[in-house]
C-alpha positions in Angstrom: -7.0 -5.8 11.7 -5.4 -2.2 12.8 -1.7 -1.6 13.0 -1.5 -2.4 16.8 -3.1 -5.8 16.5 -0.5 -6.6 13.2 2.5 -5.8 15.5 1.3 -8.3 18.4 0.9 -10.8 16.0 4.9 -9.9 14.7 5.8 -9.9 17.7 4.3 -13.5 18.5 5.2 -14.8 14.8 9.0 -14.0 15.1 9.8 -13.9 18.5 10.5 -10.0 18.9 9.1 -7.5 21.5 6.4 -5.2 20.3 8.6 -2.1 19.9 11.1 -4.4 17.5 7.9 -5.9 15.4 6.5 -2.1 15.3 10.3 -0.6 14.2 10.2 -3.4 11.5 6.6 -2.7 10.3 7.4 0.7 10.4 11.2 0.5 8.4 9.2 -2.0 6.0 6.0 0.8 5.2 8.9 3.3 5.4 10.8 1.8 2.6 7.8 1.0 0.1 6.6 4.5 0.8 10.1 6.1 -0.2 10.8 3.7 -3.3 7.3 4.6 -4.5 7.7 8.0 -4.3 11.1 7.4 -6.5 8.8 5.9 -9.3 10.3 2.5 -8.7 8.5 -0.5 -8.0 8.7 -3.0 -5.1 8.2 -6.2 -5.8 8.0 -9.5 -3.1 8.0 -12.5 -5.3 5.1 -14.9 -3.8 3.6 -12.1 -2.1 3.1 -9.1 -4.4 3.9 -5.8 -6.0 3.6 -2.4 -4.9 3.5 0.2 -7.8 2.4 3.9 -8.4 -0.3 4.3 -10.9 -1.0 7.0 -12.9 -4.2 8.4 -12.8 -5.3 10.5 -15.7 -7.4 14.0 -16.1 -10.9 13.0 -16.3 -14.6 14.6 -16.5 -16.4 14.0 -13.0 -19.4 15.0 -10.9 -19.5 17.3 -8.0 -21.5 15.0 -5.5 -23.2 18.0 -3.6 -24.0 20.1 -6.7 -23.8 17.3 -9.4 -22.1 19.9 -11.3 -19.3 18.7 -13.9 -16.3 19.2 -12.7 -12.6 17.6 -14.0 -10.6 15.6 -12.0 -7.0 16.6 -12.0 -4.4 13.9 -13.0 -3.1 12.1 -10.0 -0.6 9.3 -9.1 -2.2 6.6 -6.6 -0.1 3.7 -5.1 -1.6 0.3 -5.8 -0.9 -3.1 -4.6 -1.2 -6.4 -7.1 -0.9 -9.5 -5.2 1.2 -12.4 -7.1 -0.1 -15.6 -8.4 0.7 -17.7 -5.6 -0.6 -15.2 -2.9 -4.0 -14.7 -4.7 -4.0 -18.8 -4.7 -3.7 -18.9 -0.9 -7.2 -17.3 -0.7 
């Protein structure tokens, strides 16, 4: 599913026009993304959390020239579903 097709079906599901489901997806992305980048964590009980992860420096491989090369340390955001969400499936 691509961002347009998860608006329609926001828009269906509660009842809103497109451009209200797309400002809510986008305030929603908007406000993980900004909490996130202030280290914090969200979390949605029954649904999941959204966390940064830190990513330490490590020894890797060019793939072109299979030459070692070291990764630098990086932060990654990562998503952990909760207990009940991973249930649903």
């Amino acid at each position: 599913m691509n961002k347009s097709t998860l608006i329609q079906r926001i828009s269906e599901k509660a009842g809103l026009s497109k451009k209200q489901a797309e400002s809510a997806l986008n305030a929603f992305i908007d406000t993980i993304t900004e909490t996130l980048k202030q280290d914090e964590k969200v979390q949605i009980v029954g649904f999941g959390t959204f966390e940064i992860k830190n990513r330490a420096e490590h020894p890797g491989l060019n793939p072109a020239t299979l030459e070692p090369i070291t990764v630098k340390a990086s932060k990654t955001p990562v998503f952990k579903p909760g207990k009940s969400y991973k249930e649903a499936f």
